[in-house]
N, C-alpha and C positions, 0 to 999 in steps of 0.2 A: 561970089558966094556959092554958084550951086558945083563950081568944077570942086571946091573946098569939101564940101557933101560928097560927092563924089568919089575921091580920095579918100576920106575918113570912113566911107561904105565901101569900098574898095576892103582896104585895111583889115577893116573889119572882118569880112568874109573869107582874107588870105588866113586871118589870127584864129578862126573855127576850123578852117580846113585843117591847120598846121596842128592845134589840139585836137583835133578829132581824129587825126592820124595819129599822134603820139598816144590817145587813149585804148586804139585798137592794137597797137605794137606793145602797148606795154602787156593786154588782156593776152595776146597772142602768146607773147613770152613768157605767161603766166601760166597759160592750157600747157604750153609746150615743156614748162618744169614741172607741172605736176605729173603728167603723163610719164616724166622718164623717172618721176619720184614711183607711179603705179606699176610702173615696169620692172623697175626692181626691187620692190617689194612682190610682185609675181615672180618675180628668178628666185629671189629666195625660198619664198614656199613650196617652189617646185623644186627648190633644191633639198629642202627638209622632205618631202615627200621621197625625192629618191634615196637620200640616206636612210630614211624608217625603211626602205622595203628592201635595202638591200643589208639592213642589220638584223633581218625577221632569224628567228632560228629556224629550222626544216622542218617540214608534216610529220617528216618519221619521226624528231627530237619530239615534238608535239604529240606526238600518239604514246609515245612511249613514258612518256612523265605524266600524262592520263593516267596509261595503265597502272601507276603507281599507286593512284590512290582509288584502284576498282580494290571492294573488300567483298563482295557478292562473290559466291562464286560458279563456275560456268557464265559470267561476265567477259565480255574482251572489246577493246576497243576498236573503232572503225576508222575508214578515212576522215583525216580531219579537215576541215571548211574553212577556208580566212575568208573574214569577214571583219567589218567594221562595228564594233559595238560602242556606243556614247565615244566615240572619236577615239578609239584604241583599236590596233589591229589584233584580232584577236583569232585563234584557231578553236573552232565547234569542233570537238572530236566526239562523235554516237558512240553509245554504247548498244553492245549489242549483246541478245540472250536468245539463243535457238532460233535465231534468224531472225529476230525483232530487235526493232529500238526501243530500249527502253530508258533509254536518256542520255545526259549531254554532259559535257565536262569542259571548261572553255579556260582556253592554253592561252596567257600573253602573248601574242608572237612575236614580241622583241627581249622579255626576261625571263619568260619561260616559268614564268609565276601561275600557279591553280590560282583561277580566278570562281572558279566554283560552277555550279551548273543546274542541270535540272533532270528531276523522273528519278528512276531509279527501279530496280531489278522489284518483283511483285514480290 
């Protein structure tokens, strides 16, 4: 009777070893597809990332479609700033009057659309 115990505890403790390995091969295999699912989902975004900034239009193209809509006059537009606004890349172009800022004018930098701005000439 007790070599019978034995065996059946025996058994036993191979049948936990053997699930207790397939539970962490499976957990393993599991980290290890999501991580390549997280990975390319980060290749992508940095791929979208590099297509936005290499579709931006130019500062000059940016300053100069400002200037379009300066109506002030002795107004002129400044260098313009890319900068991220609410997750659009967008060009700040200053205005300037006798050597002050007197406001801003802010350029899509990928459509090249007046997004509108702020201040303005006194």
């Amino acid at each position: 009777m007790i070599k019978k115990s034995t065996v059946a505890l025996m058994a036993l403790i191979v049948l936990m070893v053997v699930v207790s390995g397939c539970t962490t091969n499976t957990n393993s295999t599991q980290n290890n597809t999501q991580n390549m699912s997280n990975q390319s989902n980060n290749n992508s975004n940095n791929a979208n990332n590099t297509t936005n900034s290499t579709n931006l239009i130019s500062p000059e193209k940016a300053k100069s479609i400002a200037q379009q809509y300066v109506e002030e006059p002795g107004v002129t537009t400044g260098t313009p700033v890319l900068q991220t606004v609410n997750g659009k890349q967008v060009y700040v172009v200053p205005l300037i009057q006798n050597g002050k800022n007197v406001g801003e004018i802010e350029i899509d930098a990928v459509t090249g659309e007046n997004l509108g701005g702020a201040g303005g000439a006194p």
